[in-house]
matplotlib code that plots the C-alpha trace (Angstrom):
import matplotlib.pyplot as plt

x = [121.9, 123.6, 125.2, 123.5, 120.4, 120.9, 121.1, 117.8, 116.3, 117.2, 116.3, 112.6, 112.1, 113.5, 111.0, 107.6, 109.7, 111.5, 108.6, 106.3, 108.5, 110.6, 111.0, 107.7, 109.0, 109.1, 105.9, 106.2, 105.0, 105.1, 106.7, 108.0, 110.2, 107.0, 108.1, 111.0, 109.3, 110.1, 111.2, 113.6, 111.1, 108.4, 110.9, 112.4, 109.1, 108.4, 107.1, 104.5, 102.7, 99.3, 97.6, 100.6, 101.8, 102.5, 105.8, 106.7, 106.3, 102.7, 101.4, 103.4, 101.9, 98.3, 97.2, 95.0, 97.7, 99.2, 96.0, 98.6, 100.9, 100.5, 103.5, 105.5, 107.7, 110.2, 112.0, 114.7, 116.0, 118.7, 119.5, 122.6, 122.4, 124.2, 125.2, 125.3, 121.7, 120.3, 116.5, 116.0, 112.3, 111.8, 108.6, 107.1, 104.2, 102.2, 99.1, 96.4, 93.0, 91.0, 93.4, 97.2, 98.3, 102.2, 104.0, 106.3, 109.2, 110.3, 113.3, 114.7, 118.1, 120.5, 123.3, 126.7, 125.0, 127.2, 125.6, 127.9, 127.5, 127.4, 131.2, 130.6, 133.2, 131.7, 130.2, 128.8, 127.1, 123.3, 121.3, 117.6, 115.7, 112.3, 110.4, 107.0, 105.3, 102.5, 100.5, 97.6, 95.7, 94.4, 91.8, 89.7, 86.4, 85.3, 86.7, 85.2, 85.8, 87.8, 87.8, 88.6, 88.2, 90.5, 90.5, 92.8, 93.6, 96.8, 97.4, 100.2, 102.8, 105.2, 108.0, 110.3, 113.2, 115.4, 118.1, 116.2, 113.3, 110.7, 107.2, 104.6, 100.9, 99.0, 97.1, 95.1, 95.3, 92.4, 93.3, 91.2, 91.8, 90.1, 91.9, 89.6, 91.0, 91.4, 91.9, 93.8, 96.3, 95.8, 96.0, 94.9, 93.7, 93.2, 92.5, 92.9, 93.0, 94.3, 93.8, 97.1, 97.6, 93.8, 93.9, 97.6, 99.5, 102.9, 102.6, 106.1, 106.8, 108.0, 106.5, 103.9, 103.0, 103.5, 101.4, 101.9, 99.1, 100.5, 99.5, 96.6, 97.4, 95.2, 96.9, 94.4, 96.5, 95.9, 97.8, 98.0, 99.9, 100.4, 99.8, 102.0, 104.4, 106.0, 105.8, 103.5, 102.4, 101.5, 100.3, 99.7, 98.3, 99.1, 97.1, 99.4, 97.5, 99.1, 100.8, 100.0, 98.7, 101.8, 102.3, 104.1, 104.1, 106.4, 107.0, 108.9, 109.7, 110.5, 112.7, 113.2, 114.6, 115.7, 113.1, 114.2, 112.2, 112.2, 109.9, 109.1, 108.4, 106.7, 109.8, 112.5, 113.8, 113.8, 115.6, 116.1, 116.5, 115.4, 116.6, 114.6, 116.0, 113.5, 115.5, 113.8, 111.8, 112.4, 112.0, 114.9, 114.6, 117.4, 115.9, 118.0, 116.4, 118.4, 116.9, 117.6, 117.0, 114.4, 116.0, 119.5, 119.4, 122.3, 122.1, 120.1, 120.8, 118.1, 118.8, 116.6, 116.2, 113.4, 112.4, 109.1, 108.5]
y = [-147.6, -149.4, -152.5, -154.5, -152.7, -153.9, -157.8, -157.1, -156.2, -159.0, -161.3, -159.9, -160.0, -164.0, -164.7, -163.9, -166.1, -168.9, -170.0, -169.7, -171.6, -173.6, -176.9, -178.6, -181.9, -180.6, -179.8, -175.9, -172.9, -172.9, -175.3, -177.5, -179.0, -181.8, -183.3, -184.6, -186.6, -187.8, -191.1, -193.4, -196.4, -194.8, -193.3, -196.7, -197.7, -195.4, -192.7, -194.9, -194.6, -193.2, -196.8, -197.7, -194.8, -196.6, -194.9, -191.8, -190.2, -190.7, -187.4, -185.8, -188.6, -189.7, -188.5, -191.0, -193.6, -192.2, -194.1, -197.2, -196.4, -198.3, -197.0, -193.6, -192.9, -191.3, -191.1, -188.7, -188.7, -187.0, -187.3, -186.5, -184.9, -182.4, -178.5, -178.7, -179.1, -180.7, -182.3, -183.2, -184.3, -185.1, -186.3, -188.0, -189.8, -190.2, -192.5, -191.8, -193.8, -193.6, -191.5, -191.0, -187.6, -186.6, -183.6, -183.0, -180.7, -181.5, -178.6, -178.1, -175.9, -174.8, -173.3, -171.0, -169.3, -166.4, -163.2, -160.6, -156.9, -155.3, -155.7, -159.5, -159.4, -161.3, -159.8, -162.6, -165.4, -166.7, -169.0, -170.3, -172.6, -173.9, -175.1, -177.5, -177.6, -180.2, -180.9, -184.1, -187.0, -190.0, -192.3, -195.4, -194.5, -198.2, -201.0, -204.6, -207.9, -207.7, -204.3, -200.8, -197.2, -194.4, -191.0, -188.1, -184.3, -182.1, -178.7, -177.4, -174.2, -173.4, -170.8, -169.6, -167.4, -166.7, -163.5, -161.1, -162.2, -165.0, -166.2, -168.1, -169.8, -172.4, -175.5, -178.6, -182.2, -184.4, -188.1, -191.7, -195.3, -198.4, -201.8, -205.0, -208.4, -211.7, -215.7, -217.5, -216.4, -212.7, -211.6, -208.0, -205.3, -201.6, -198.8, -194.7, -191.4, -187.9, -184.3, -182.2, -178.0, -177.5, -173.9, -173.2, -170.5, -168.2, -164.7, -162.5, -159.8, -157.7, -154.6, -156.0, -158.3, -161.5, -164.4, -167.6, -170.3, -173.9, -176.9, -178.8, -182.3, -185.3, -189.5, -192.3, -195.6, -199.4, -202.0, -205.8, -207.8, -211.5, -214.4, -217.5, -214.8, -211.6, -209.7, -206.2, -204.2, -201.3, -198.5, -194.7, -192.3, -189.1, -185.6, -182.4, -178.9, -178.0, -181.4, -184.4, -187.9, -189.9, -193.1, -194.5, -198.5, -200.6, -204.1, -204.9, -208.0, -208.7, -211.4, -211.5, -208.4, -207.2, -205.5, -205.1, -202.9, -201.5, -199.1, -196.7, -193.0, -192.5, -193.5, -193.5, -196.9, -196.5, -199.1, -199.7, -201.5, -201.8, -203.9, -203.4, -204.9, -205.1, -204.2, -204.9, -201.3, -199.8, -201.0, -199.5, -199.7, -197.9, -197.5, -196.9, -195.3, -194.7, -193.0, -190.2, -186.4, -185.8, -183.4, -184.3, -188.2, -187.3, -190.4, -189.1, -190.8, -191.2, -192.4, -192.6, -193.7, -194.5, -195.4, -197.2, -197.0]
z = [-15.3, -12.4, -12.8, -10.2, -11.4, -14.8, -13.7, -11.9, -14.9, -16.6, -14.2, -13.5, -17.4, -17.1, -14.8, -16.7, -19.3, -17.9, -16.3, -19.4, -21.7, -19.0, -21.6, -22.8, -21.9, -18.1, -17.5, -18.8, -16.7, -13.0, -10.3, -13.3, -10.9, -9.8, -13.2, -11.0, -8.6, -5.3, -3.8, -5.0, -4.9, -7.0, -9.2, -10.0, -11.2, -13.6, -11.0, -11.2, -7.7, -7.4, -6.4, -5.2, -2.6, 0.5, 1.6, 3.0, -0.5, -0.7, 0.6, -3.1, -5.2, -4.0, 0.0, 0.1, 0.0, 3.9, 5.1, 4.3, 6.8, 10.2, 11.4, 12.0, 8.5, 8.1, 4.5, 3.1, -0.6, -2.5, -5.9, -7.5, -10.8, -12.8, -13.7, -9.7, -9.3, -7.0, -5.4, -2.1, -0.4, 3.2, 4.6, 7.7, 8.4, 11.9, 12.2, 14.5, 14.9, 12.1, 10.3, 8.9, 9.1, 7.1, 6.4, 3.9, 1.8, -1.2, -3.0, -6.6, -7.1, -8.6, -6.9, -8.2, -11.0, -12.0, -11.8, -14.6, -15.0, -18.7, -19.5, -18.6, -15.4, -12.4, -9.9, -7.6, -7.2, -6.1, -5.9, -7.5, -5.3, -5.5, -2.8, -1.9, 1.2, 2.0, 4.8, 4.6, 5.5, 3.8, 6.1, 5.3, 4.3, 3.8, 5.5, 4.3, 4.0, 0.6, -0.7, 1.0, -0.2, 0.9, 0.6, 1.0, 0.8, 0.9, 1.2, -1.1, -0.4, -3.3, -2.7, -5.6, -4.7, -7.6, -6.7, -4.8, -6.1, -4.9, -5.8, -3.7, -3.8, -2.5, -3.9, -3.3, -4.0, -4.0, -4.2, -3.4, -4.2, -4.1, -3.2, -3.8, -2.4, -4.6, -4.0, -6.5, -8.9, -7.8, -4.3, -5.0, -7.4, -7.4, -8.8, -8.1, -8.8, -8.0, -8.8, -7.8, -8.0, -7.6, -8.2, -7.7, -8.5, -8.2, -7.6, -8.2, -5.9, -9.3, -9.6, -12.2, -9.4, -12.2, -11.6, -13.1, -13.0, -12.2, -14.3, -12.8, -12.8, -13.0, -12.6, -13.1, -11.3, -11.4, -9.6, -8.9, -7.1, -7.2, -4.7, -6.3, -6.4, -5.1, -8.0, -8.4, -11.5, -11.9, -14.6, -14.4, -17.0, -16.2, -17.8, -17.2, -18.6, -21.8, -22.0, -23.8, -21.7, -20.1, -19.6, -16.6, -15.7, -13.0, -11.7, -8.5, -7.6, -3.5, -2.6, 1.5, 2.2, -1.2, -3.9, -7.5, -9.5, -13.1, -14.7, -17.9, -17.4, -20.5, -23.4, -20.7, -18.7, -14.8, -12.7, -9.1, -6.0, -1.9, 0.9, 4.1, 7.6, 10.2, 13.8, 17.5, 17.2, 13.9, 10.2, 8.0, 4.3, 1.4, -1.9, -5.0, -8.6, -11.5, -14.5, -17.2, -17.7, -19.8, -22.2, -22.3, -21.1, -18.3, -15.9, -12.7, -9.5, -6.5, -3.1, 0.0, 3.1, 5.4, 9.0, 10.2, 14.3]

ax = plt.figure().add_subplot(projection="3d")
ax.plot(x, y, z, "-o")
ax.set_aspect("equal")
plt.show()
C-alpha cells in the first residue's frame, strides 16, 4: 500500500468516527463546532441570546431577532484560542420595509496538522476547516402598542473539508419571539424560541458515501430589562439531541458608552465588555468575551467588531 494511500485510509475511517464521538461535552456528531458560538457580546453572556439577538449575530442564534435591526450591520469576530485553532464569523445585516434580511459565515479550524507516512517521517501538512453558511429574515408580525411578535427563518449550508476529503448539507432554523412593554420598575419582558438544523445533515464524498445526521437543536429564551436602571437579564435553556438540557443566563449592565457583561454557559463563568461610539454616519461598537474551553478550561478569547449605517 502507498504511503499517501495509507494516510487516506486512515483519515476516511477518522471521519465516520471523529464525528460520531467528537467529545460529548461539544455537542457530539456532526458540525459540533455550533457548540462554539458566535459574537463576543452573546458569548460574554453566557451565549445567552435567543430573546436577546439584536446584533449582527442574530441570524446564528434566533432569525427572528434581525427584525431588531433598524440599521445596516456589519460585525466581524475572531477568537483566539489554542493548538492553533482558530473561529471566525462574519455577518451583515440590511433592513428593508417590513423586513430585515442578513447573511452570514461563521468557520472552525485547525490548521498545520502533520500528515506522517507508516515509518512516522513527515510528509506534509493540511488543513481541517469547517464551515456555516446562512441566509435569513426575521420581520414583525404584530406591531402594537406594548407588545410585538417576530418571526424568522434561515437557511443553513455546512461544508467540511478535512485532507482531500469534504462533507456538505443543508438545514433550517425556525425562530420567533415575543417582546411585551412594561411601566414601572420593568421597562420590558420577553420571551422566545428557536428550532436550529431542521433536518440537517453531512454527506462524505468517501466511497461509502457517509452521512452524518446533525443534532437538532431547540433554545427556549426570556429576558428583561430594567427602567430605574440599565441593567438586562437574561436566561436560555438549551435541548441539543443526544445531550442533556443546558443552562445559559447573562446580565449586562450599560453605562454611556461602555457595557459590562457577565454570564454562565451552563457550569462555566463568561465575562465581557462593549464600548459603542456613535460617529456623524456610523455607530461603531468593540465587544470583548472571555471564557473557557469546555474540556480542558484553556482561557478562550473573543473579539468583535461592528458597524451600524
Amino acid at each position: 500500500m502507498k504511503t499517501r494511500s495509507f494516510v487516506s485510509v486512515l483519515i476516511a475511517f477518522s471521519l465516520s468516527v471523529q464525528l460520531s464521538v467528537a467529545g460529548e461535552e461539544q455537542g457530539g456528531r456532526a458540525a459540533s463546532f455550533l457548540q462554539w458560538g458566535a459574537g463576543s457580546k452573546a458569548i460574554a453572556l453566557g451565549k445567552t441570546f435567543t430573546g436577546i439577538a439584536d446584533d449582527g449575530a442574530a441570524l446564528l442564534w434566533n432569525p427572528a431577532g434581525v427584525s431588531q435591526l433598524k440599521k445596516s450591520e456589519l460585525l466581524l469576530m475572531h477568537a483566539i484560542v489554542f493548538e492553533d485553532r482558530q473561529v471566525n464569523f462574519a455577518a451583515m445585516a440590511y433592513p428593508l420595509p417590513g423586513i430585515s434580511l442578513s447573511a452570514a459565515w461563521m468557520q472552525f479550524g485547525v490548521t498545520n496538522i502533520q500528515e506522517r507516512d507508516t515509518q512516522g517521517q513527515l510528509i506534509g501538512q493540511f488543513n481541517d476547516a469547517e464551515n456555516l453558511f446562512l441566509l435569513g429574515a426575521g420581520m414583525n408580525v404584530v406591531e402594537q402598542a406594548g407588545f410585538t411578535i417576530r418571526a424568522g427563518l434561515a437557511g443553513r449550508y455546512f461544508y467540511h473539508s478535512l485532507y482531500t476529503y469534504h462533507g456538505s448539507g443543508f438545514g433550517l432554523d425556525v425562530g420567533g419571539m415575543f417582546d411585551y412593554g412594561l411601566k414601572g420598575v420593568m421597562k420590558r419582558v420577553g420571551i422566545s424560541a428557536v428550532v436550529q438544523n431542521i433536518g440537517a445533515s453531512l454527506k462524505w464524498n468517501t466511497e461509502s458515501s457517509h452521512q452524518d445526521a446533525v443534532p437538532l437543536c431547540t433554545r427556549l429564551g426570556a429576558v428583561a430589562e430594567m427602567s430605574i436602571i440599565p441593567l438586562l437579564l437574561a436566561a436560555d435553556l438549551e435541548k441539543n439531541q443526544d445531550q442533556d438540557m443546558r443552562i445559559h443566563a447573562g446580565a449586562q449592565y450599560t453605562w454611556q458608552i461602555l457595557s459590562l457583561r457577565i454570564g454562565l454557559n451552563n457550569d462555566k463563568l463568561t465575562a465581557g465588555a462593549g464600548v459603542t461610539v456613535n460617529l456623524d454616519v456610523v455607530e461603531i461598537g468593540v465587544d470583548y468575551a472571555y471564557t473557557t474551553d469546555e474540556i480542558s478550561d484553556s482561557a478562550l478569547h473573543f473579539f468583535s467588531l461592528r458597524g451600524r449605517f
